[in-house]
VEXKESE-65930 format. One record per residue (C-alpha): x, y, z; residue number from 1. Coordinates in nm, 3 decimals. Example, Ala and Ser with C-alpha at 12.3 -4.5 7.8 and 13.67 -1.06 7.14 Angstrom:
<recs>
(rec (1.230 -0.450 0.780) 1),
(rec (1.367 -0.106 0.714) 2),
</recs>
This chain:
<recs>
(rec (19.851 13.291 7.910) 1),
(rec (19.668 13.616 7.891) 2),
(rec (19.848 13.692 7.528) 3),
(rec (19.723 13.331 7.401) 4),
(rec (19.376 13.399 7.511) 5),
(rec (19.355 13.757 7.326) 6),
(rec (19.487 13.612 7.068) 7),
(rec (19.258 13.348 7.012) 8),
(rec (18.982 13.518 7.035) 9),
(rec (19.046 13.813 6.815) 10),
(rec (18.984 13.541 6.541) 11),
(rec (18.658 13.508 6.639) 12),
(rec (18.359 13.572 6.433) 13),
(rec (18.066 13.526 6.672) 14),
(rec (17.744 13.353 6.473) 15),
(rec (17.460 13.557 6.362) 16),
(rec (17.209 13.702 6.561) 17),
(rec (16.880 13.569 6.627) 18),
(rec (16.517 13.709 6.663) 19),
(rec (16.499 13.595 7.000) 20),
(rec (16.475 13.853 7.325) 21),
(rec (16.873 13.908 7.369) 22),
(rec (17.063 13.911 7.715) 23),
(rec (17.463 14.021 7.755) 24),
(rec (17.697 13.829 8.055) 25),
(rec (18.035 13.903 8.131) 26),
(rec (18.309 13.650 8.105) 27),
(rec (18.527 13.857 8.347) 28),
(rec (18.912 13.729 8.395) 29),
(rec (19.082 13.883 8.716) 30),
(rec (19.511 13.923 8.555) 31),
(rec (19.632 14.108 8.856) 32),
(rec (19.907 14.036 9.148) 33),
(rec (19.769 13.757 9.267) 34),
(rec (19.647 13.553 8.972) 35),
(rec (19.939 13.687 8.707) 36),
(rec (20.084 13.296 8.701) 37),
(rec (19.696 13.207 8.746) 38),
(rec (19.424 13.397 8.622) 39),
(rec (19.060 13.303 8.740) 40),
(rec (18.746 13.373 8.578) 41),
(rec (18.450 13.558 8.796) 42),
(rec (18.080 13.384 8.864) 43),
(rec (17.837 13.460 9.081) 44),
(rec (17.561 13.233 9.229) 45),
(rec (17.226 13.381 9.229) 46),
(rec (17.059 13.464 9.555) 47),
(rec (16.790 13.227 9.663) 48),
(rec (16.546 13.538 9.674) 49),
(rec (16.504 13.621 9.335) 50),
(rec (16.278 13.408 9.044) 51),
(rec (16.459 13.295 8.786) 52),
(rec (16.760 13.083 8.833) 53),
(rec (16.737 13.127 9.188) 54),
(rec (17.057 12.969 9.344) 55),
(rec (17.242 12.915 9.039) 56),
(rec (17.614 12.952 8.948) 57),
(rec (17.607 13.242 8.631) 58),
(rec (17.834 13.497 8.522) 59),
(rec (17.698 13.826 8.616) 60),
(rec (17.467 13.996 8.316) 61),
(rec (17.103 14.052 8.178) 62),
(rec (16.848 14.127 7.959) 63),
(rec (16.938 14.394 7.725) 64),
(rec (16.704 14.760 7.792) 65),
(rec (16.682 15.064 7.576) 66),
(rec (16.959 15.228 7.732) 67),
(rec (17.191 15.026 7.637) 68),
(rec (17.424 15.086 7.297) 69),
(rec (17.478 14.720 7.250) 70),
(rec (17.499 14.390 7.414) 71),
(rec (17.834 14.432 7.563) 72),
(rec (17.720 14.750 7.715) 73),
(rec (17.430 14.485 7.897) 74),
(rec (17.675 14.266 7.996) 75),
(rec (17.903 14.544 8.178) 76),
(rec (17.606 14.759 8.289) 77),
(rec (17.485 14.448 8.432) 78),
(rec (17.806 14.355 8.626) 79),
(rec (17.796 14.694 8.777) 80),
(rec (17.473 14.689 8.926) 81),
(rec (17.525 14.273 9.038) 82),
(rec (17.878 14.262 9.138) 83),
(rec (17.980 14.643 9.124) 84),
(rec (18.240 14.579 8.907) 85),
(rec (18.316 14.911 8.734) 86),
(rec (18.308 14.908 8.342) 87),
(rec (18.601 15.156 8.319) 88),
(rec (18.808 14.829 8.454) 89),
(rec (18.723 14.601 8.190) 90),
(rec (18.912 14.581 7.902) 91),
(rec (18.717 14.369 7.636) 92),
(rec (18.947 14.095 7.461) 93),
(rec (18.646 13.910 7.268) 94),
(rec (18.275 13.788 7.236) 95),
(rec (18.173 13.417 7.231) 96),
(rec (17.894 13.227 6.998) 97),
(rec (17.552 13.312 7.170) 98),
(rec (17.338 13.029 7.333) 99),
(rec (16.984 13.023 7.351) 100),
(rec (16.833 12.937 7.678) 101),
(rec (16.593 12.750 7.797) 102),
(rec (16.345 13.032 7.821) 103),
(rec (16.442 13.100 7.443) 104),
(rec (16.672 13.423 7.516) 105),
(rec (16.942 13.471 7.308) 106),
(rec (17.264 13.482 7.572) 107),
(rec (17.541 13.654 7.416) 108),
(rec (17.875 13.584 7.619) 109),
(rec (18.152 13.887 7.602) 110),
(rec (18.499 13.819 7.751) 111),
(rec (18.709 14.112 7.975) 112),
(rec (19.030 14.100 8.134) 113),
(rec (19.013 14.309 8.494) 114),
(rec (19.371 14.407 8.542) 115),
(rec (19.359 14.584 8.841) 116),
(rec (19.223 14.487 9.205) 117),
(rec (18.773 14.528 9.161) 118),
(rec (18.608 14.625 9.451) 119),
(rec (18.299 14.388 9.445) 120),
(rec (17.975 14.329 9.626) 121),
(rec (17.702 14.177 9.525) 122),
(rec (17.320 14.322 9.504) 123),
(rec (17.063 14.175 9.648) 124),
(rec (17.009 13.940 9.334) 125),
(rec (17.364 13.780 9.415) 126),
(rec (17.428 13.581 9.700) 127),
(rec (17.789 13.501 9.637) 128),
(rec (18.074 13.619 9.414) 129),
(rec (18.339 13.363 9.363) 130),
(rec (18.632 13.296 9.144) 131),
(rec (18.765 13.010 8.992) 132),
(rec (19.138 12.998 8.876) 133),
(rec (19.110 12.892 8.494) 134),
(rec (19.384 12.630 8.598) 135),
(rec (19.155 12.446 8.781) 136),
(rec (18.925 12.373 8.428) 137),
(rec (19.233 12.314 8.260) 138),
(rec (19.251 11.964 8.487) 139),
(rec (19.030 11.707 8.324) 140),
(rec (18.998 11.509 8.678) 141),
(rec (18.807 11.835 8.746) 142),
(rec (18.498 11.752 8.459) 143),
(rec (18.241 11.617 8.544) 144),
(rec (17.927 11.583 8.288) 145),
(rec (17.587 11.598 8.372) 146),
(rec (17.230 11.467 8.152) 147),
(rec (16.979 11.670 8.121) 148),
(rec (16.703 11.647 7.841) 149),
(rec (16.604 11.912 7.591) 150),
(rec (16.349 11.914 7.278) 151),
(rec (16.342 11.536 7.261) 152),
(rec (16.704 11.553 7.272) 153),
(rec (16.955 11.388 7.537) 154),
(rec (17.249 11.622 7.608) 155),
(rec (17.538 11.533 7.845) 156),
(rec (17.687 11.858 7.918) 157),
(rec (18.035 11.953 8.127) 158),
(rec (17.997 12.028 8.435) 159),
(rec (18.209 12.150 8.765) 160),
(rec (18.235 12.131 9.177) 161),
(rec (18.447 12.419 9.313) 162),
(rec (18.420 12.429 9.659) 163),
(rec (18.076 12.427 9.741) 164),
(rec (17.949 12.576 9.424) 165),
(rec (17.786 12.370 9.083) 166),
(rec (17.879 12.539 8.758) 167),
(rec (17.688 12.354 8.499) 168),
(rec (17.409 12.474 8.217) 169),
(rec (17.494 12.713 7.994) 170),
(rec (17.798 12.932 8.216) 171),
(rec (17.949 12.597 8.212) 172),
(rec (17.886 12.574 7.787) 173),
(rec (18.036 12.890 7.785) 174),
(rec (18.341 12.824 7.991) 175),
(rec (18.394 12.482 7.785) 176),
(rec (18.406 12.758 7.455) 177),
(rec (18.610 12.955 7.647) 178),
(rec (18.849 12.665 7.709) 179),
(rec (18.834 12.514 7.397) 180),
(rec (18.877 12.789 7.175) 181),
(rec (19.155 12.937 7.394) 182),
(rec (19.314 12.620 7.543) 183),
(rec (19.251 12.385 7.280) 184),
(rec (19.023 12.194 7.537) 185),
(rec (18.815 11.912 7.349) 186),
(rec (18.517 11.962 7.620) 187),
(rec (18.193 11.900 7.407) 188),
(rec (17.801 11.842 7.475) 189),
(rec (17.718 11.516 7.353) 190),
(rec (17.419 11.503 7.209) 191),
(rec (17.202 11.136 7.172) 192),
(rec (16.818 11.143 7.017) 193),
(rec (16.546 11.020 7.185) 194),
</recs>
């Protein structure tokens, strides 16, 4: 599974930038012991304290600051102070089309395999780290879709229950790329005009 998916997106050629404030997340898949037959992809749901977002299912990542090379440099910096995942543990396989969200920041999505056991934690931003065995989005009794309105535009986008948690918006537009790029999922956002 792990071969397909670095093969697939090696043949990626993310779309251009924008001029939009830019953020970095991490797409992190755990490929270790436990989840060689299964690997399962990281999220984190914000903690209730902070003010953006606040209770939401994301992947861990952030707006991009000076010190920071690139985006993907964000994305892992950002994991390490969120879910102290250690950046020397991530190997990068790929980067996914951006998104722009609805506070009109360019989110750029990079995807890393974690092959070895991560001692995580989250910050005090993060009020849980979960993951989600990329078998379970491979089920389609497992969509669900969800309508939510956007510059005079219906969208019905995927959505998923695991457990207790909601992953919709755009982590959930991202894992449908993820899924349909690598997997051959047909998971789209349908899209109706007011």
């Amino acid at each position: 599974m792990i071969d397909s998916i670095k093969q697939k997106l090696a043949k990626l050629n993310p779309n251009n930038p924008t001029n939009l404030k830019k953020a970095g997340v991490l797409i992190g898949i755990l490929n270790y012991d436990q989840y060689e037959e299964s690997p399962a992809i990281i999220y984190t749901q914000r903690s209730s304290n902070v003010s953006t977002h606040s209770g939401e299912v994301s992947f861990p990542g952030g707006m991009k600051e000076k010190v920071d090379t690139d985006l993907y440099q964000t994305a892992l910096r950002e994991s390490h102070e969120e879910i102290n995942l250690d950046p020397l543990m991530v190997e990068r396989i790929g980067q996914l089309n951006h998104l722009v969200s609805l506070h009109n920041i360019e989110v750029n999505p990079y995807v890393g395999l974690i092959n070895k056991k991560p001692n995580l934690r989250p910050n005090e931003e993060i009020g849980e780290i979960f993951e989600v065995p990329i078998n379970f989005f491979l089920n389609p009794d497992n969509l669900t879709t969800q309508k939510i309105e956007r510059d005079n535009i219906k969208l019905e986008i995927p959505t998923w229950y695991y457990n207790s948690q909601k992953i919709f918006g755009l982590t959930a537009m991202f894992t449908a790329d993820l899924l349909n790029i690598c997997f051959g999922t047909n998971i789209g956002i349908i899209r109706e005009k007011k």
